[in-house]
N, C-alpha and C positions, 0 to 999 in steps of 0.2 A: 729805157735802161736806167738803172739808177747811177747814182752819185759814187765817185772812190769805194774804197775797200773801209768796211764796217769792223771793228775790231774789240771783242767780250775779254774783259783781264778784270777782275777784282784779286785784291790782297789778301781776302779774307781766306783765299785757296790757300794760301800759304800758312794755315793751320793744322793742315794735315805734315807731319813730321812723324818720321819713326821715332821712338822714346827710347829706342835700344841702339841704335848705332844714327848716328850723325852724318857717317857718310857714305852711308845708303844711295845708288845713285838716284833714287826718286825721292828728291826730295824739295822744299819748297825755292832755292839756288834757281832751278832748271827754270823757272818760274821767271824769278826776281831777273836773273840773265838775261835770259829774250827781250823781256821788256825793260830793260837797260840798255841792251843793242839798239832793239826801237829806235829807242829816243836819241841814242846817243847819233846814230845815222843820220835823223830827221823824219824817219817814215813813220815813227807815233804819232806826230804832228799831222802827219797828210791821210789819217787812219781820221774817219768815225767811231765813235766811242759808240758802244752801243751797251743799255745798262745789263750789269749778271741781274739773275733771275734761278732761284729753287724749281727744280723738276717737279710736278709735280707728282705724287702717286698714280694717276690715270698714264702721265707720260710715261714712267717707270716701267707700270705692267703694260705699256706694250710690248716691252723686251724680257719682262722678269717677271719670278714669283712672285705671288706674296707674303710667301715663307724666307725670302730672297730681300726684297722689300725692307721687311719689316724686322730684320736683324741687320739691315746697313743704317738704319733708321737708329734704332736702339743699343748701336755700339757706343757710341760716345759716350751716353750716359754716363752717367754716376754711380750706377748698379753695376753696370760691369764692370767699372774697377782696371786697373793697369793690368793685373793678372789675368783677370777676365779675358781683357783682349787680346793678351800676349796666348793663352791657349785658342782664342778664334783663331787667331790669325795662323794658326801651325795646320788648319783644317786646311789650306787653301795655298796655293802657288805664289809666292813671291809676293804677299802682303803683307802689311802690315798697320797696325790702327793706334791711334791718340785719341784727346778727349774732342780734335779737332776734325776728324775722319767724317762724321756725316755731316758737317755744313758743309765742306771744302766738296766732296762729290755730289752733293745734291746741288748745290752751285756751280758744277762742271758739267753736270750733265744740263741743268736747264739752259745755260749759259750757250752750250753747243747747240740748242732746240730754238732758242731766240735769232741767235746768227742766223741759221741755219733757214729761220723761218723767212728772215728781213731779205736775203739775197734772194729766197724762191719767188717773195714778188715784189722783186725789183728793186728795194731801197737801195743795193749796193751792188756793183758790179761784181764784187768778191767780198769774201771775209777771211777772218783770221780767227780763231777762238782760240786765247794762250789760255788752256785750262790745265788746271791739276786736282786734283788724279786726272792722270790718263785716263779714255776710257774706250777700249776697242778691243783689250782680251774678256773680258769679263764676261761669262756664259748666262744663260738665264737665270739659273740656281746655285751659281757662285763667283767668287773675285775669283781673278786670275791674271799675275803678271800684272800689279800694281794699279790694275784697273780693278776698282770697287762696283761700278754701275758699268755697261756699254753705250759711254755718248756715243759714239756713232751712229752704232743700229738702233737709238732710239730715236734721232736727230732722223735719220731716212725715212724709218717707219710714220710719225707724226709728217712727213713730207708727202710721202704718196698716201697716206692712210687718213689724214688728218684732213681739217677744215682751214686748210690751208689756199688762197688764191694765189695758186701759182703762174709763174710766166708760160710761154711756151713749153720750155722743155726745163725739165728739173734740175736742178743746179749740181754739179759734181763734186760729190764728197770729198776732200782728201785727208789721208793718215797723215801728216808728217811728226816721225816720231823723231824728236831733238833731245838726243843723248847732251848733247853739247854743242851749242850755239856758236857758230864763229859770224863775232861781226860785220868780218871784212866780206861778207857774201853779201850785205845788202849796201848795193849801190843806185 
């Protein structure tokens, strides 16, 4: 069995921000909190860092199109402009895009595929993945509910699907969706 709890946080997540309201409640805060409780606790300290990592395209389409894909990919851009995105995003349930939108999910979702992969053989008794965007509404062919990608179901899929040496028995997923983080829970 591996060593403590393995845990993916880069900062870079905290490029994705609404450009229209501030205090959206998904926003990069929910992020920076956690990982201030962390530390503040002591348990960053007693956490393996374990590096973020970009999903790749192969990881993606196990869950998504490539029509899907390849416009979470191409939002950020430059061509699509603030307006641009500000009409994507009115296609789609409770999103919203910056010029920061596809590192921050492409780095959330590989980031949950890395974890995800280190506990199935064994590096770490547990993990944590403090990622954002969220990523567990999001359907094959669209965001949904501030999730741009689905880390989760792609994070499962590359688990059982993938060339992955796992342990025994496959590691259990879990959501925890942290509207808001209270410190005084981790003791």
């Amino acid at each position: 069995m591996g060593l403590g709890v393995g845990l993916v946080y880069d900062k870079r997540m905290c490029a994705h921000a609404n450009p229209y309201d501030p205090s959206h409640p998904e926003k990069p805060a929910r992020l920076t909190s956690i990982v201030e409780c962390l530390n503040s606790s002591g348990a960053l300290q007693r956490c393996v860092r374990v590096e973020a990592r970009e999903a790749t395209d192969e990881e993606l389409a196990s869950v998504h199109t490539h029509k899907h894909i390849a416009i979470m990919r191409a939002v950020s851009s430059r061509s699509y402009g603030r307006e641009g995105r500000a009409a994507l995003a009115r296609r789609y349930s409770s999103i919203y895009f910056n010029e920061g939108s596809t590192e921050s999910a492409l780095l959330a979702a590989g980031s949950t595929i890395e974890l995800s992969i280190n506990v199935a053989e064994n590096k770490f008794q547990a993990g944590a993945a403090v990622v954002r965007p969220p990523g567990h509404h999001a359907e094959a062919d669209a965001a949904m509910g501030f999730c741009l990608f689905n880390n989760v179901g792609i994070a499962a899929h590359v688990l059982v699907h993938g060339k992955v040496r796992v342990s025994l028995s496959l590691p259990t997923i879990a959501v925890d969706d942290i509207g808001s983080f209270n410190c005084c829970t981790l003791s």
